[in-house]
N, C-alpha and C positions, 0 to 999 in steps of 0.2 A: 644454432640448431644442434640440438644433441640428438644420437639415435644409440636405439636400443633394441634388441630379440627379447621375444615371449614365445614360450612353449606352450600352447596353447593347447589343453586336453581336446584330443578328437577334433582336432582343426589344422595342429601341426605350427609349424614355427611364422610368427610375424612381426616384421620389423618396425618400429615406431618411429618415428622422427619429430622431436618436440620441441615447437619454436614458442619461447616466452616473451611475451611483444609488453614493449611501454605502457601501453593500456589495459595490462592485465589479463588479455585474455590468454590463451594457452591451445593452440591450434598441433592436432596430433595427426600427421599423414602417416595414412595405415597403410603397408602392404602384404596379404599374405594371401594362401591359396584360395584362387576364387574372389578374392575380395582386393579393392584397391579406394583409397579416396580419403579426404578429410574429415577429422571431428574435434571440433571444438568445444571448450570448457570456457566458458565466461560468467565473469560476474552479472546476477540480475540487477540494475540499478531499477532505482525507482526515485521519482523524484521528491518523495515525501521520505525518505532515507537517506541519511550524511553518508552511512558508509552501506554499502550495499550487503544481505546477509544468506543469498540466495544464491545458487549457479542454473549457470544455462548449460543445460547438453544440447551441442545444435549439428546437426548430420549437415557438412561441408563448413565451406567457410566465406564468411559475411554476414551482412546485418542482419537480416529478416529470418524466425525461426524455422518457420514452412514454406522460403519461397524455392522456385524449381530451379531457378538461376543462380544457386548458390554457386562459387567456386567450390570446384574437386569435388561434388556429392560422391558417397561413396558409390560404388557398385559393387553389388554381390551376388556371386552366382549368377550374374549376366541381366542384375535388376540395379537397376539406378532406385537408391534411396533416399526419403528427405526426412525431417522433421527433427524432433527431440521432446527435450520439456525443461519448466524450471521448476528445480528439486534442492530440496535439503540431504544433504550427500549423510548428515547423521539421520537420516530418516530409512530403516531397513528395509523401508518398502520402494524405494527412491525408484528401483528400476521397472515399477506397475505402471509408475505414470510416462512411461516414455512412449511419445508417439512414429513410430517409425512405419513410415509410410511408402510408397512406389510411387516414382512422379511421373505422371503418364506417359505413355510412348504415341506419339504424335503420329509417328512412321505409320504406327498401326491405325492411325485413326482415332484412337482415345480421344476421348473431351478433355481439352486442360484443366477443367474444375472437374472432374472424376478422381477421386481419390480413392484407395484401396489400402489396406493393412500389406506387410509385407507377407510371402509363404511363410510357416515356421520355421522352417529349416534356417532361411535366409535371418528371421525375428533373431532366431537364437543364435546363430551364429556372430550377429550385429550385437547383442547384447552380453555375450563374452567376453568380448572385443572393449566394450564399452567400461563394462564391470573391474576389467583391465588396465584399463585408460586410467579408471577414476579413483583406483589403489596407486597409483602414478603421480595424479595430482595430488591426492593428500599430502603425500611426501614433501611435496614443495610447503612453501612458503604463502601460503594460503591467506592469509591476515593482510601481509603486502601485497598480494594481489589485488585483494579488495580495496586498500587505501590507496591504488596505483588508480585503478578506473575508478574510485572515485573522487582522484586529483585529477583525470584526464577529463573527467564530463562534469566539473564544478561548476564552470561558468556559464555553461549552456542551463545547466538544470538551474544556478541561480536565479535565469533571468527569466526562465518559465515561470517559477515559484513565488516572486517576485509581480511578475504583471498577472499569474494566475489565482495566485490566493492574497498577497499582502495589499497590493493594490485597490483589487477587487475588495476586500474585506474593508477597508477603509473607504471604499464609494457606498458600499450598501450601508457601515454605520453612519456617514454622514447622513443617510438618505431618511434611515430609522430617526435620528436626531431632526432632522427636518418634518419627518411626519409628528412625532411628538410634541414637537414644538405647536404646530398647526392644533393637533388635539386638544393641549391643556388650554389653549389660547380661546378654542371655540367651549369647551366646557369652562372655561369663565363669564362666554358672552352669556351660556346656557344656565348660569347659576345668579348671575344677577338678573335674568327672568323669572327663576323657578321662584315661587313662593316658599318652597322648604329649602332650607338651607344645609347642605352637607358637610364631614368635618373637610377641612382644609387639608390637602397637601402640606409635604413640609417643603421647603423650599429646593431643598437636595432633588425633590421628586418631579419637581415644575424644572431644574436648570438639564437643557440636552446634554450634556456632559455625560449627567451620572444618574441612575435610578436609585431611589433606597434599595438594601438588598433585603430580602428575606428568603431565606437556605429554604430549597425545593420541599423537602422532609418536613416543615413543621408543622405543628399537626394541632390535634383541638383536643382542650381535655375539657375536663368536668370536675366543678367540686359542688358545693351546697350551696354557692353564689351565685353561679353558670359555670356557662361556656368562656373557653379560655384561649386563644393563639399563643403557642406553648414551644418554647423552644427544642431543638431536637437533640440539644448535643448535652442541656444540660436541666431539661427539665425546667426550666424555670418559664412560669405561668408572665404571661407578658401583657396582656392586652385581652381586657372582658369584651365577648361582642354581646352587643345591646342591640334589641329592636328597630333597623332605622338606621344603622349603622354602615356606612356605605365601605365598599373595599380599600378602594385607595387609598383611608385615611386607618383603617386598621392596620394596612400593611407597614404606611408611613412611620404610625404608632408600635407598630413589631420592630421594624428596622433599626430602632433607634435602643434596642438592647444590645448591649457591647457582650457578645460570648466570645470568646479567644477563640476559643474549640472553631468557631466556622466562620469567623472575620475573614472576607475578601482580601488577596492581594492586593 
């Protein structure tokens, strides 16, 4: 833990003390007149981000942004404060969205879900203080910071991401592959009843694996012959629809134009 003095316009001298912990965060015990408590700078993880690109300003120290049990909330001027936000510290507006707030005083009777803004005096002076802080944290080593928490919370966010989207994505296309399977099976029972016969699938279009592609954008032209399913990337006229002419085998019929420009992975 290193510690430091700021002279602080219209507030007077405050001492900092700055512990840089394993997991990145950067936990700053303030003392100065009228004021005493912690404020921490952490990285935002998220668990759809490898490395995290966001910070938390969070008034004490522990996990929860706005809870009242934080360690060391600060107090100022004789008001216990909570909150923060997460901000991009290149963003000039960073300190609008800070929510700093008074955690109720129980003594008095307050409701624990009553929430209030702080007085201005205390706002501003809290926000000095902060503004102070966060010319402090730049100075470090910022980049490691962020690759530090987000080497300390890999494994946990792996196994979210893991049973929450890869997992899960692979039961729902099984389940799509199962439905279509079912479909083209019953529009075959339905095609050797109909009296009109439609054009056929191609086989790509019948196996659940894989659908024909055809790129969202293509569109329909016109010339003196008809109408035409027309490619988007490169203009080329692919497939005349004719009277009668059912989708799935137009599209079959489209799919099976090779453009570079928009060939599938």
């Amino acid at each position: 833990m290193t510690e430091s003095i700021h002279a602080l316009a219209g507030y007077g001298l405050v001492t900092v003390a700055s512990d840089v912990r394993a997991t990145g965060v950067v936990c700053y015990q303030v003392t100065g007149p009228h004021l005493r408590g912690s404020i921490a700078f952490k990285p935002g993880i998220l668990d759809d981000q490898a490395i995290p690109e966001q910070i938390i300003i969070q008034l004490g120290d522990g996990d929860h942004l706005f809870a009242d049990y934080q360690d060391d909330l600060p107090v100022v001027h004789g008001i216990t404060a909570k909150g923060g936000a997460v901000v991009h510290l290149d963003d000039p507006t960073w300190q609008h969205r800070l929510d700093l707030l008074r955690v109720p005083d129980r003594a008095k009777g307050t409701r624990p879900e009553t929430t209030a803004e702080l007085p201005d005096r205390s706002r501003r002076y809290l926000l000095t203080v902060i503004s102070t802080l966060a010319d402090s944290y730049r100075r470090l080593d910022v980049k490691e910071l962020m690759h530090a928490a987000a080497r300390t919370t890999a494994n946990a966010r792996l196994k979210r991401w893991t049973h929450g989207q890869i997992l899960l994505d692979h039961r729902l296309l099984t389940e799509v592959r199962r439905d279509l399977t079912a479909a083209y099976s019953l529009a075959d029972q339905l095609q050797a009843l109909s009296p009109i016969k439609l054009p056929s699938t191609s086989a790509a279009s019948r196996c659940p694996g894989r659908l024909p592609f055809a790129h969202p954008d293509t569109y329909i032209s016109a010339d003196d012959d008809g109408d035409w399913l027309t490619c988007p990337a490169c203009d080329t006229r692919t497939v005349m629809i004719r009277s009668g002419d059912g989708l799935a085998g137009l599209l079959s019929a489209h799919a099976a134009h090779d453009c570079a420009a928009i060939r599938p992975s």
